[in-house]
DOVEX-700982 format. One record per residue (C-alpha): residue number from 1; residue in one letter; chain; z, x, y. Coordinates in steps of 0.2 Angstrom, whole numbers, plus 5000, padded with zeros to 4 digits. Last residue first. Example, Ala and Ser with C-alpha at 12.3 -4.5 7.8 and 13.67 -1.06 7.14 Angstrom:
residues 2
+-----+-----+-------+------+------+------+
:   n : res : chain :    w :    u :    v :
+-----+-----+-------+------+------+------+
:   2 :   s :     A : 5036 : 5068 : 4995 :
:   1 :   a :     A : 5039 : 5062 : 4978 :
+-----+-----+-------+------+------+------+
end
This chain:
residues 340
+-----+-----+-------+------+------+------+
:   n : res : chain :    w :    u :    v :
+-----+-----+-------+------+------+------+
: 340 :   x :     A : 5329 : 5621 : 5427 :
: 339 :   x :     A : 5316 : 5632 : 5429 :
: 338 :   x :     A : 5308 : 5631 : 5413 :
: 337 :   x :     A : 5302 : 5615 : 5421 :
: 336 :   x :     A : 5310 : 5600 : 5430 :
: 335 :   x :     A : 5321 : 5601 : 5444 :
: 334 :   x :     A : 5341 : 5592 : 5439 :
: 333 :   x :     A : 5339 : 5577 : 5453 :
: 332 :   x :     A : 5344 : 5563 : 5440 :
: 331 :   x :     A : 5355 : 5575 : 5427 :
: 330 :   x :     A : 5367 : 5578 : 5445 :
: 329 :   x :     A : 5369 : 5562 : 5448 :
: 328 :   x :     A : 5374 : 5556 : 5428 :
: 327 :   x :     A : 5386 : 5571 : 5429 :
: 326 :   x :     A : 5392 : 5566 : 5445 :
: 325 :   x :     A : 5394 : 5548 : 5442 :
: 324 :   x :     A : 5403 : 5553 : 5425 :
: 323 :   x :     A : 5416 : 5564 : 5434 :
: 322 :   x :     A : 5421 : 5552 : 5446 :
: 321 :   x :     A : 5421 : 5538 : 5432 :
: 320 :   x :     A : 5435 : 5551 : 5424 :
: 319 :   x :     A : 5442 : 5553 : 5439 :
: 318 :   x :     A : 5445 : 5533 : 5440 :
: 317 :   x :     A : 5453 : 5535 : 5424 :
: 316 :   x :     A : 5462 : 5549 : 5427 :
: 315 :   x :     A : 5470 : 5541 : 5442 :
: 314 :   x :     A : 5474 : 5524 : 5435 :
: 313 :   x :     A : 5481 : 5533 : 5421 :
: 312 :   x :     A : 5494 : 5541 : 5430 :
: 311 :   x :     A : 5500 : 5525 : 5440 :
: 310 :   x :     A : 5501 : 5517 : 5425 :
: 309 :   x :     A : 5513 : 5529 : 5419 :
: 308 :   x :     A : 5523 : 5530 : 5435 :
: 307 :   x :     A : 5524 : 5513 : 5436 :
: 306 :   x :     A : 5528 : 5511 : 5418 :
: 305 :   x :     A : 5543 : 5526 : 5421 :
: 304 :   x :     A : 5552 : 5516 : 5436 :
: 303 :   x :     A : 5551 : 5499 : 5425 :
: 302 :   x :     A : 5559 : 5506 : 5411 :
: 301 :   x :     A : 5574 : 5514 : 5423 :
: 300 :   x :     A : 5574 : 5532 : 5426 :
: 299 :   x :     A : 5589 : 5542 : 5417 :
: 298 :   x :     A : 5604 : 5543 : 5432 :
: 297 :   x :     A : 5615 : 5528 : 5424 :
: 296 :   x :     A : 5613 : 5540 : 5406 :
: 295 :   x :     A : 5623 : 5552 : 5415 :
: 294 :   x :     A : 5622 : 5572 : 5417 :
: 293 :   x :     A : 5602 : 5572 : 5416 :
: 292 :   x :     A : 5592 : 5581 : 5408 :
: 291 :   x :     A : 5574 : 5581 : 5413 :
: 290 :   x :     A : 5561 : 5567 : 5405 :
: 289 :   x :     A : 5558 : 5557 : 5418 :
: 288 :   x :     A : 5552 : 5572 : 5429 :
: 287 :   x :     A : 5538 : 5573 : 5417 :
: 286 :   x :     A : 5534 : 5554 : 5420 :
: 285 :   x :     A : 5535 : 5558 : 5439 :
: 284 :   x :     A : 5524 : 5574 : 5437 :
: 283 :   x :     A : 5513 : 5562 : 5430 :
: 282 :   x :     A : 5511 : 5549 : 5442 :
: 281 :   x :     A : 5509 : 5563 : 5456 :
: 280 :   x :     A : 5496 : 5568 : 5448 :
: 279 :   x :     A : 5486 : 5554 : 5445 :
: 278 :   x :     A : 5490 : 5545 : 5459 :
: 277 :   x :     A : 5488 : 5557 : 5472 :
: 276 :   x :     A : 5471 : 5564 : 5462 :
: 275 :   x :     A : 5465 : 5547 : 5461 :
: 274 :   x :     A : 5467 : 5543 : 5481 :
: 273 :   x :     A : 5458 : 5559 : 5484 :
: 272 :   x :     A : 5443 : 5560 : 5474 :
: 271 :   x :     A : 5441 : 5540 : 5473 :
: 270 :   x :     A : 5441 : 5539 : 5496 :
: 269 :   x :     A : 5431 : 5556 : 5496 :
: 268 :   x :     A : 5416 : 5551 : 5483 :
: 267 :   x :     A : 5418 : 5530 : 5495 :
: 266 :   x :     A : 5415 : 5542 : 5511 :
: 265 :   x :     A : 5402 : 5555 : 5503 :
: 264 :   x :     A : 5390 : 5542 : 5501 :
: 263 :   x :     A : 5387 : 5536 : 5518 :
: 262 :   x :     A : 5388 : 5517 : 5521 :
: 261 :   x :     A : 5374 : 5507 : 5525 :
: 260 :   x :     A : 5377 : 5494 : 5510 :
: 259 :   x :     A : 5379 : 5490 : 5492 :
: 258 :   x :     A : 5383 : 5502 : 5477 :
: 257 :   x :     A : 5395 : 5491 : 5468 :
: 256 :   x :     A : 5404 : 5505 : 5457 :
: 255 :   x :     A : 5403 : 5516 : 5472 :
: 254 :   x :     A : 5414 : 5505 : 5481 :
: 253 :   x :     A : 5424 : 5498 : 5468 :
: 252 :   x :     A : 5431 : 5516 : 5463 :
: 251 :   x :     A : 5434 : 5522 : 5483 :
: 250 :   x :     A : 5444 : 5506 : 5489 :
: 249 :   x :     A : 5453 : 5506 : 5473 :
: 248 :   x :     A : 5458 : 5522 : 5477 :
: 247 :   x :     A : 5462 : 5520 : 5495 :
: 246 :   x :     A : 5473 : 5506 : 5490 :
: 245 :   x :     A : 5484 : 5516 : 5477 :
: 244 :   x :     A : 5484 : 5530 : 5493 :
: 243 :   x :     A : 5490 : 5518 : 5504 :
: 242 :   x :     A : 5505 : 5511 : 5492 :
: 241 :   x :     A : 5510 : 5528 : 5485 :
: 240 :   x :     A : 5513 : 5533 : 5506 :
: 239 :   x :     A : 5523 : 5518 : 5510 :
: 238 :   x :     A : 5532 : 5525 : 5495 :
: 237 :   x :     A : 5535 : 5540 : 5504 :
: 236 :   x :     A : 5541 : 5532 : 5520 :
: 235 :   x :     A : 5553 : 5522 : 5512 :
: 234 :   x :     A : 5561 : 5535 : 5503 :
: 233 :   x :     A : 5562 : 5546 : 5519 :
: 232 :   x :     A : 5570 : 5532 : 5527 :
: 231 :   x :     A : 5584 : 5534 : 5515 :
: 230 :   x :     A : 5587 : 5526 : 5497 :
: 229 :   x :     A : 5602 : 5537 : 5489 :
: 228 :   x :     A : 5611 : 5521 : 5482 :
: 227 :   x :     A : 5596 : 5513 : 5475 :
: 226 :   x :     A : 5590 : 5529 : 5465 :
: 225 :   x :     A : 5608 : 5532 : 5459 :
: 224 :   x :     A : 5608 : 5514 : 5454 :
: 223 :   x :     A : 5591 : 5513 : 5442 :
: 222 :   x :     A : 5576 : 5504 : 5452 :
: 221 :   x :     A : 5566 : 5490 : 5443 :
: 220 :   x :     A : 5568 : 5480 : 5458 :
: 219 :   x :     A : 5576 : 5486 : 5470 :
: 218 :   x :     A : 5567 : 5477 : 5486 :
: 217 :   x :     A : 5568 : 5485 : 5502 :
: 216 :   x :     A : 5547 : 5486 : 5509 :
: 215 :   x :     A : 5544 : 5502 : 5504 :
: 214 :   x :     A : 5552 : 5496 : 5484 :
: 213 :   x :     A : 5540 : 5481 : 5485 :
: 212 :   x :     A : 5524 : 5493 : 5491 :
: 211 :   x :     A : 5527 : 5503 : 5478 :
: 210 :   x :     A : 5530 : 5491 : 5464 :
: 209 :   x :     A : 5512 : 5481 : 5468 :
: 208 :   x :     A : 5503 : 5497 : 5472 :
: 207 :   x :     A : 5511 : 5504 : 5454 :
: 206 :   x :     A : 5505 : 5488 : 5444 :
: 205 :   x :     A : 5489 : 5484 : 5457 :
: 204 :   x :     A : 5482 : 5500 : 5450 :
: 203 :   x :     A : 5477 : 5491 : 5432 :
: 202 :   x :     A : 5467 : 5479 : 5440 :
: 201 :   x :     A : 5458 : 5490 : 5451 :
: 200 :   x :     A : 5456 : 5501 : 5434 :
: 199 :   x :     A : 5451 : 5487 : 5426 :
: 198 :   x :     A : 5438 : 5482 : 5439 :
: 197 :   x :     A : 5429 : 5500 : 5438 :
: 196 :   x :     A : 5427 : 5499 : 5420 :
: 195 :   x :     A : 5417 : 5484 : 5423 :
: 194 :   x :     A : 5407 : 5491 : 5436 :
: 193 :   x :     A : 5403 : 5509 : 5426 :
: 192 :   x :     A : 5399 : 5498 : 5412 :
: 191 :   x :     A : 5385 : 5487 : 5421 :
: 190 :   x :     A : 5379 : 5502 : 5430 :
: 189 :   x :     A : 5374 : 5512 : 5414 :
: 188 :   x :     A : 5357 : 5510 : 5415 :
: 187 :   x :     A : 5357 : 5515 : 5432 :
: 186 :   x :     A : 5348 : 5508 : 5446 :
: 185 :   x :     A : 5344 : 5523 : 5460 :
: 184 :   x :     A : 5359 : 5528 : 5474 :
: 183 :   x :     A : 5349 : 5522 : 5492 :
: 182 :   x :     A : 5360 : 5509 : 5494 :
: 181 :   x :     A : 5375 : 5519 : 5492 :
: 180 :   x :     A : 5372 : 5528 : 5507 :
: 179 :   x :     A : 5360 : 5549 : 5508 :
: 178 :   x :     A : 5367 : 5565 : 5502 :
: 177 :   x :     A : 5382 : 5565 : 5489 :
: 176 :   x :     A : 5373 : 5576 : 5471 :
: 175 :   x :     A : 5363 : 5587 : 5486 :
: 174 :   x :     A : 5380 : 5595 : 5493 :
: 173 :   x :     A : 5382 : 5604 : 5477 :
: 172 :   x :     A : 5382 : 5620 : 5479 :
: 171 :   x :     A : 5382 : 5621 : 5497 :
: 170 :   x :     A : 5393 : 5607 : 5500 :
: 169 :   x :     A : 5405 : 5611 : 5487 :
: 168 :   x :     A : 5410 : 5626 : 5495 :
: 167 :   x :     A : 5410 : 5621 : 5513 :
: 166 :   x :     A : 5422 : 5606 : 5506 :
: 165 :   x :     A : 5433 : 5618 : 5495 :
: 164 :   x :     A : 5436 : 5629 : 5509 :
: 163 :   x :     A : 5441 : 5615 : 5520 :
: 162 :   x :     A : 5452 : 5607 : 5508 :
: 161 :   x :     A : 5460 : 5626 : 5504 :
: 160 :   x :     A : 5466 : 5629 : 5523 :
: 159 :   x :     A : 5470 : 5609 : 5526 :
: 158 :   x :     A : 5480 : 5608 : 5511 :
: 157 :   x :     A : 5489 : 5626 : 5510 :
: 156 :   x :     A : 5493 : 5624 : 5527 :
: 155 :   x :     A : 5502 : 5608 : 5524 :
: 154 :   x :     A : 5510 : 5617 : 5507 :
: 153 :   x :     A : 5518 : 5629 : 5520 :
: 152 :   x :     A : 5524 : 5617 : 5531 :
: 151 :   x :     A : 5532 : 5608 : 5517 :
: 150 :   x :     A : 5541 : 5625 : 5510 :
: 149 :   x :     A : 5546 : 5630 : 5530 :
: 148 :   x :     A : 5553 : 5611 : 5535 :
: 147 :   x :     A : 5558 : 5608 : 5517 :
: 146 :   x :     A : 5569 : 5626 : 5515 :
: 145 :   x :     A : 5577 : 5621 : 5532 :
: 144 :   x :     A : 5589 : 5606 : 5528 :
: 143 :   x :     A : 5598 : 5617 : 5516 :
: 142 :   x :     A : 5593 : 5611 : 5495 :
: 141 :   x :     A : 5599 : 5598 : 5483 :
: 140 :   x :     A : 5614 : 5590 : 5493 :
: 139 :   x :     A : 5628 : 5581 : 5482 :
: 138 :   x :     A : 5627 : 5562 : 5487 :
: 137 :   x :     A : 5629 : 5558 : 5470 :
: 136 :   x :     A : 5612 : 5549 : 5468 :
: 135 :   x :     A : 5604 : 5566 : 5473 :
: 134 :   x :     A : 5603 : 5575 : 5491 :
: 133 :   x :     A : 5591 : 5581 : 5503 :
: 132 :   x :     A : 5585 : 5562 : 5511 :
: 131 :   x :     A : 5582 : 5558 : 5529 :
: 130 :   x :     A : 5591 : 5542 : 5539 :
: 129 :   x :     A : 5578 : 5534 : 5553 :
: 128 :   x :     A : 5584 : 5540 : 5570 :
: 127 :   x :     A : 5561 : 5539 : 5577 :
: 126 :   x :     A : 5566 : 5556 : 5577 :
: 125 :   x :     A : 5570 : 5556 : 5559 :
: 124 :   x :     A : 5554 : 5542 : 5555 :
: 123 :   x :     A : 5541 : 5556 : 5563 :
: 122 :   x :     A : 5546 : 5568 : 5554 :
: 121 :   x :     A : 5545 : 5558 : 5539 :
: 120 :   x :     A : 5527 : 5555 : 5545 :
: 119 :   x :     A : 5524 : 5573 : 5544 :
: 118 :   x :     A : 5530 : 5575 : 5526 :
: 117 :   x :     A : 5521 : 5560 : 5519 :
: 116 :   x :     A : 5503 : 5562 : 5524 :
: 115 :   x :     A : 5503 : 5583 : 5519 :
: 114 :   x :     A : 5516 : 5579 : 5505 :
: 113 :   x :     A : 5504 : 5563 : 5497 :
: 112 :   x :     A : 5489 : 5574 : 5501 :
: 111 :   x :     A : 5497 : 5591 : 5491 :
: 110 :   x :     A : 5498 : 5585 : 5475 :
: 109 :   x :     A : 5482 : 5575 : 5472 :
: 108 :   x :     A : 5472 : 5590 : 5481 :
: 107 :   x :     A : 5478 : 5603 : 5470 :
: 106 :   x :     A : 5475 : 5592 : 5456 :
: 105 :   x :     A : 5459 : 5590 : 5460 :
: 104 :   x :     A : 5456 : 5606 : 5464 :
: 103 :   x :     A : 5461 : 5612 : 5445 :
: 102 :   x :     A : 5450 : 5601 : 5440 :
: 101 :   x :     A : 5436 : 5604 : 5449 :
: 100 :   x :     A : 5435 : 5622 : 5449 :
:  99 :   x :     A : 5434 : 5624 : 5428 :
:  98 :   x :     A : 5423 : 5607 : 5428 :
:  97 :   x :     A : 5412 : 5616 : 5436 :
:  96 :   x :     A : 5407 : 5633 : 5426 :
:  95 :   x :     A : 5412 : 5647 : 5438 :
:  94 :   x :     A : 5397 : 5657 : 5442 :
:  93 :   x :     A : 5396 : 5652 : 5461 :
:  92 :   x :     A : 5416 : 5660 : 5460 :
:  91 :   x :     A : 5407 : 5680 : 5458 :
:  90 :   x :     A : 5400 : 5677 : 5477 :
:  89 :   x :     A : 5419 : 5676 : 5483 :
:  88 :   x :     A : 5425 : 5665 : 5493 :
:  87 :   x :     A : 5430 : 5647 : 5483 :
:  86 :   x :     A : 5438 : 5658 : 5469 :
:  85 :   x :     A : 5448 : 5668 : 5480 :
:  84 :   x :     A : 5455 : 5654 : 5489 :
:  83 :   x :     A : 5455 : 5644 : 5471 :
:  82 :   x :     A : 5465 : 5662 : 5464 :
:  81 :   x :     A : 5480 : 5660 : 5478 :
:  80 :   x :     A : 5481 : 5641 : 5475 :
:  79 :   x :     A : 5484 : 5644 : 5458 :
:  78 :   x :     A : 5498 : 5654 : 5464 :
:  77 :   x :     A : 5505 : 5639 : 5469 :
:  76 :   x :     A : 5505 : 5631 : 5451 :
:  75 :   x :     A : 5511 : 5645 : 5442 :
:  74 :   x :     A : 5526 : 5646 : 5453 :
:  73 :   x :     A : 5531 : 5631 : 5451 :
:  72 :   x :     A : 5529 : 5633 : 5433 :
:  71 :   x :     A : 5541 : 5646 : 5433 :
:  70 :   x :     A : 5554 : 5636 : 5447 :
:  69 :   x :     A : 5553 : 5622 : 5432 :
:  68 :   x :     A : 5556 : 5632 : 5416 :
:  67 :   x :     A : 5568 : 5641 : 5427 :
:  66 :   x :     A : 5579 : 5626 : 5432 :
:  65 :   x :     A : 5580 : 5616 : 5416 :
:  64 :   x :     A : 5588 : 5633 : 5409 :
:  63 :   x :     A : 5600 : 5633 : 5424 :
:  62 :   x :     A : 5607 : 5613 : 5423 :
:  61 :   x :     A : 5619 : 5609 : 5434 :
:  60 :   x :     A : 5614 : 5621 : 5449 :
:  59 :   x :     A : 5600 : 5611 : 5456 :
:  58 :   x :     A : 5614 : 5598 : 5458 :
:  57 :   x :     A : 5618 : 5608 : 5472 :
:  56 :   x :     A : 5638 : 5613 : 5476 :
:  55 :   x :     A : 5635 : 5630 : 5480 :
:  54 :   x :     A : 5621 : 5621 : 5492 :
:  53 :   x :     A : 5604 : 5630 : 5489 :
:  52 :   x :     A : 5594 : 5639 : 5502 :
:  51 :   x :     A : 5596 : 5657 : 5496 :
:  50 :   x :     A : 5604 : 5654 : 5480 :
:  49 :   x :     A : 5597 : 5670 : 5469 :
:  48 :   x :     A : 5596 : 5672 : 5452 :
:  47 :   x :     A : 5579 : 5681 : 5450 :
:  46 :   x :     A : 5572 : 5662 : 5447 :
:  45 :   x :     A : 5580 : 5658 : 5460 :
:  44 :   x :     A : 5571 : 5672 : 5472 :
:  43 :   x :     A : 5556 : 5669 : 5461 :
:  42 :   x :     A : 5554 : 5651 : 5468 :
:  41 :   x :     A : 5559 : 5657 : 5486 :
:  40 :   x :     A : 5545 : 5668 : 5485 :
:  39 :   x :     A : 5532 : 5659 : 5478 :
:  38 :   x :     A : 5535 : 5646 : 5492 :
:  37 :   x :     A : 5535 : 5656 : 5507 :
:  36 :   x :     A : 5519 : 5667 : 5500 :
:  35 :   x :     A : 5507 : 5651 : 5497 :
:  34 :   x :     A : 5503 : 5650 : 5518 :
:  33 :   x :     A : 5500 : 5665 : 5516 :
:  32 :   x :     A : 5486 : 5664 : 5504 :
:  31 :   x :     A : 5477 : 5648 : 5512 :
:  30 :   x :     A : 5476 : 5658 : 5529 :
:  29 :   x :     A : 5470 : 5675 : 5519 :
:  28 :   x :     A : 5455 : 5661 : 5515 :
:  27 :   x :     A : 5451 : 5652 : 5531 :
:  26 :   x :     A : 5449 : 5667 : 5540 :
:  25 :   x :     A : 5434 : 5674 : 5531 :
:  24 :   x :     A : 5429 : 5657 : 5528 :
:  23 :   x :     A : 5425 : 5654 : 5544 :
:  22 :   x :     A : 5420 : 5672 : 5550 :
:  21 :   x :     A : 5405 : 5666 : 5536 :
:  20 :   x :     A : 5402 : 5673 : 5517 :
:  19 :   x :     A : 5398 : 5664 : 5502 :
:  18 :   x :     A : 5379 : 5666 : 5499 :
:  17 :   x :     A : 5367 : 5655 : 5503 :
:  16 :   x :     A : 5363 : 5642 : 5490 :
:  15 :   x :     A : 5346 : 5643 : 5479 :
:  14 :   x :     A : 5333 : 5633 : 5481 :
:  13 :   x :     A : 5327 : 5622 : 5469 :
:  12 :   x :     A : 5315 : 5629 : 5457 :
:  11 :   x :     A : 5298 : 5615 : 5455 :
:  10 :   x :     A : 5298 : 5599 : 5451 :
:   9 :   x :     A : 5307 : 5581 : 5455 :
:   8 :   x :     A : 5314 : 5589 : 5472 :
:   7 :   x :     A : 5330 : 5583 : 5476 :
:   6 :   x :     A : 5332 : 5567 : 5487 :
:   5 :   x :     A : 5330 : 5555 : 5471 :
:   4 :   x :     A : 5316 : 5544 : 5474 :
:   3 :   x :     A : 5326 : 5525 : 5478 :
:   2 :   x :     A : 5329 : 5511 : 5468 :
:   1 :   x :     A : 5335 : 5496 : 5478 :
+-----+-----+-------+------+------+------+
end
């Protein structure tokens, strides 16, 4: 049923307090610490270092491959470091949106399949489930404690910058997800949104499908080194792939549908998060893909690369939708006049 929009139709909308609170204030220098073990074990190797890698690591085989990736890493974390600031600070209200958003999102889709996937790995160990730490070859990639201090730090860096990101949001533009999806207005576009919706459902049932095959023992589609270093851990995370493929379609047909009691914010949450695993995750896979490797029996099968390349698309394209809802939200309660 159509509903009036919750913003006003006319006159200036008010204008959003200003980015300050002890909450913030603590949640900020907490997301940039929490960036500092990381960054600084990347420029340690970089620098040349082998702090926390095995003499015989097949990190080691291939030093060129090794910077270009230990760079971007770094890149990437101390993105973290400017969101914080970003998320903070009054001049961050000015930033246009698609300039936070995107690099949130992709913050969020790396860090929820680690922050869901690393404690129930834990769990799993002490549970005498076997971990992982080592390639096809059995050579070890890194010690045991550089995951327990890098994945604790990438925890922290998930809850500390999600919270930010959501008191953020919410007063800029908490209005674009108040009220159910019933109460969403008729759109002209609806009919296209839906059916765009359904093919990427359809589409996600490729990488669900493999994922929840390889957590459940099958190998199909797996290349031999892959098959031979399967541990709990592997399980575990591909438990966590299948989830989050559901939780996206869960999210996408949800708002496409626009029926029932339930609050807005729940299906916007489900599609933000679940794309963001899948999408980014999806293609740091395909890019992984791509790496050298020291025999062709180690290069990803065909059917490893398609589910990570339909996994990929399955994320933007349901960001994409994400991005289109809010557009299309935010044009409906825009004020009128010269103030808008």
């Amino acid at each position: 049923m159509t509903q009036t929009p919750t913003a006003p139709a006319t006159g200036t909308a008010p204008a959003p307090p200003p980015p300050t609170g002890r909450t913030r204030a603590v949640l900020r220098p907490l997301a940039i610490a929490a960036c500092l073990p990381y960054i600084s074990l990347k420029a340690a190797w970089i620098a040349g270092s082998h702090i926390g890698v095995p003499a015989d690591s097949t990190l080691l085989d291939h030093r060129t491959a090794m910077l270009v990736a230990n760079g971007a890493s770094v890149l990437l974390d101390c993105t973290v470091v400017v969101l914080a600031l970003l998320l903070t600070q009054a001049w961050g209200r000015r930033v246009p949106a698609w300039l936070l958003t995107v690099p949130m999102w992709v913050a969020t889709g790396l860090l929820l399949p680690i922050m869901t996937g690393f404690p129930l790995q834990l769990l799993v160990k002490v549970s005498g489930g076997t971990t992982a730490g080592s390639g096809g070859d059995g050579r070890p990639f890194l010690d045991e404690w550089v995951y327990g201090v890098v994945y604790t730090g990438f925890i922290v860096q998930g809850l500390t910058l999600g919270a930010l990101f959501v008191l953020y949001a919410r007063d800029r533009w908490g209005h674009l997800w108040q009220g159910t999806l019933s109460d969403l207005p008729q759109s002209p576009t609806a009919p296209a949104l839906r059916v765009v919706a359904v093919v990427a459902s359809l589409l996600a049932l490729v990488p669900g499908t493999v994922h929840l095959l390889w957590a459940t023992g099958s190998t199909a589609g797996l290349n031999e080194p892959r098959i031979a270093d399967r541990t709990s851990d592997f399980y575990a995370l591909e438990a966590v792939y299948t989830v989050f493929t559901a939780v996206t379609v869960a999210g996408v047909l949800l708002l496409a549908h626009r029926r029932g009691a339930l609050a807005l914010r729940v299906p916007l949450a489900l599609a933000w998060g679940g794309s963001g695993a899948l999408g980014c995750w999806g293609g740091y896979l395909c890019i992984v893909a791509l790496g050298p490797v020291d025999d062709i029996a180690d290069r990803p099968t065909a059917g490893m690369q398609l589910t990570y390349a339909v996994q990929m698309l399955v994320g933007i394209l349901v960001a994409a939708l994400g991005a289109y809802f809010f557009a299309e939200r935010a044009a409906a309660t825009k004020p009128a006049g010269p103030s808008a």
